[in-house]
Backbone as JSON, one array per atom type, in Angstrom:
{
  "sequence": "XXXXXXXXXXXXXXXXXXXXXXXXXXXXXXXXXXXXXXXXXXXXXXXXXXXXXXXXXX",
  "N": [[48.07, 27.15, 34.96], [47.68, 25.13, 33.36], [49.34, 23.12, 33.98], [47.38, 22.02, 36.03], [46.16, 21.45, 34.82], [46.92, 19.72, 32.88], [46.88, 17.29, 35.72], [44.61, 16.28, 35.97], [45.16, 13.64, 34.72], [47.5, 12.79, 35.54], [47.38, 11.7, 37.94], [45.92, 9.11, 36.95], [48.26, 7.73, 36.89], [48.64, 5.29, 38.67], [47.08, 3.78, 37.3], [48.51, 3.22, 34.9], [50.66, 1.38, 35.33], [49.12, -0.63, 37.25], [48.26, -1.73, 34.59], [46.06, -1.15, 33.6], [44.66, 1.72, 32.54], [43.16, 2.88, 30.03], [43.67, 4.63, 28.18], [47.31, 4.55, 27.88], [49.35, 6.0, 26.86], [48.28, 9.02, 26.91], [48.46, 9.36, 29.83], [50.63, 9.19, 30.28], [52.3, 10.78, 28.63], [50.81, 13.47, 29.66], [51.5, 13.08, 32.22], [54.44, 13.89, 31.74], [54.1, 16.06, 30.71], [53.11, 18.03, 32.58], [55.34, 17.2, 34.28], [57.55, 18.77, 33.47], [56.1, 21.42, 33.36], [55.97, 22.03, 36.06], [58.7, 22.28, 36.67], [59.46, 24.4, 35.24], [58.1, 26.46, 36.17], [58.73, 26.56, 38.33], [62.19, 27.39, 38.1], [61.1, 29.89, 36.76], [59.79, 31.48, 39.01], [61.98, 31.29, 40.79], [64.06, 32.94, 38.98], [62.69, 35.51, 38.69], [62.51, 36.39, 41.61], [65.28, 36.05, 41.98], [66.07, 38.39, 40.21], [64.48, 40.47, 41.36], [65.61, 41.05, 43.99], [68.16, 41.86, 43.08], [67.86, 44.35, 42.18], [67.05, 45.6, 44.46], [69.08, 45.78, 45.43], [70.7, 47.7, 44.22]],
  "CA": [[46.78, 26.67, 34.54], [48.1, 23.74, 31.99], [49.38, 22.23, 34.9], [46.46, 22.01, 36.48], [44.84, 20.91, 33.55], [47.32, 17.83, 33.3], [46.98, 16.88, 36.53], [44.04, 15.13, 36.05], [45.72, 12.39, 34.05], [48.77, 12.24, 36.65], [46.45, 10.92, 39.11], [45.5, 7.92, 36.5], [49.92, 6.72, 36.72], [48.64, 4.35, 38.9], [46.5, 2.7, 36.3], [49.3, 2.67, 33.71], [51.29, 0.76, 36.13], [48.5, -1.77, 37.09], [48.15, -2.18, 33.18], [44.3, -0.64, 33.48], [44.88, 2.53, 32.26], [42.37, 2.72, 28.86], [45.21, 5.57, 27.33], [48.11, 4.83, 28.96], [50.25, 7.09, 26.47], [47.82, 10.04, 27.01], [48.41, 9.59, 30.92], [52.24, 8.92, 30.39], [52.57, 12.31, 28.26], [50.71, 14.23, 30.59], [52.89, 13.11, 33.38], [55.8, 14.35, 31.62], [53.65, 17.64, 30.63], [52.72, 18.27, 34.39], [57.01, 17.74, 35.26], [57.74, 19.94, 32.44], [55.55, 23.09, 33.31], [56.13, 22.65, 36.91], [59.92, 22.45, 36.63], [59.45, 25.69, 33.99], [57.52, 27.29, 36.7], [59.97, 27.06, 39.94], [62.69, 27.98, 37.63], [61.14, 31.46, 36.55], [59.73, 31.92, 39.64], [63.69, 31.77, 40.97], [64.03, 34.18, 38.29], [61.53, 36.41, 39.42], [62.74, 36.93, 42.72], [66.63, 36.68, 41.93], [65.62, 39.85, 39.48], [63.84, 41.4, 42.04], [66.7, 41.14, 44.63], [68.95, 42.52, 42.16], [67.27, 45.36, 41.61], [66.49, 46.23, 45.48], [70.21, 45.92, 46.28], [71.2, 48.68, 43.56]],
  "C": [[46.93, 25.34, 33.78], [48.28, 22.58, 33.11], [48.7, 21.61, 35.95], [45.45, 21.15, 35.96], [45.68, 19.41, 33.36], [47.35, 17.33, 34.47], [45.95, 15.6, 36.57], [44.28, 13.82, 35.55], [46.92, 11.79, 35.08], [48.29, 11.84, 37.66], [46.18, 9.47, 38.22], [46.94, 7.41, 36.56], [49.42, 5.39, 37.48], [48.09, 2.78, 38.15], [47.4, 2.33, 34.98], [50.11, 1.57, 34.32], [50.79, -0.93, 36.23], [48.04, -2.44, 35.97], [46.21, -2.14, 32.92], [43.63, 0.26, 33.14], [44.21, 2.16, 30.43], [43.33, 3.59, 27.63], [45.96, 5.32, 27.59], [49.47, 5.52, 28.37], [49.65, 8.26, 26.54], [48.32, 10.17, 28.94], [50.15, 9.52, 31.12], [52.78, 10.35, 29.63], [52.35, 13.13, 29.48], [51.16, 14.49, 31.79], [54.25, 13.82, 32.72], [56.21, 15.57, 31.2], [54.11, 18.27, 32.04], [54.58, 18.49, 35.18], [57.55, 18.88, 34.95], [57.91, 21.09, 33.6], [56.23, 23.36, 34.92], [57.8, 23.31, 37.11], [60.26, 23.96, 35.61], [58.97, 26.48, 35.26], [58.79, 27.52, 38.17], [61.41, 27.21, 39.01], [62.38, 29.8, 37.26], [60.68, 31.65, 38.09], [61.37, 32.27, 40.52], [64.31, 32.6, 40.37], [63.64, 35.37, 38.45], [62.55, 37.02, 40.67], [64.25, 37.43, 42.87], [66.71, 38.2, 41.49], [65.36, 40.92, 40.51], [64.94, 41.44, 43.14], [67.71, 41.89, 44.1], [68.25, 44.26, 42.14], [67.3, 46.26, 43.06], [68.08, 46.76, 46.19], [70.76, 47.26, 45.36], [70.91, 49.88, 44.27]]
}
């Protein structure tokens, strides 16, 4: 859900770039929110399933 919720700012990178960007440390965080969570999220989910593999082979 968070990541979802920063997304809408990771769509404005292009305006930090073109130097048009009205925040362009609120849209430069949230890009680095948004890598964060997702990189947090396909980690447990690899967790998740290793677990659950584990478990099926016992």
């Amino acid at each position: 859900m968070a990541a979802l919720g920063s997304l809408m700012n990771v769509v404005r990178i292009g305006e930090v770039f073109a130097g048009t960007a009205q925040r362009p440390s609120a849209v430069i965080v949230s890009t680095v929110l948004f890598v964060l969570l997702v990189a947090y999220l396909v980690v447990a989910g690899r967790a998740i399933l290793a677990g659950r593999n584990r478990s099926n082979v016992s």
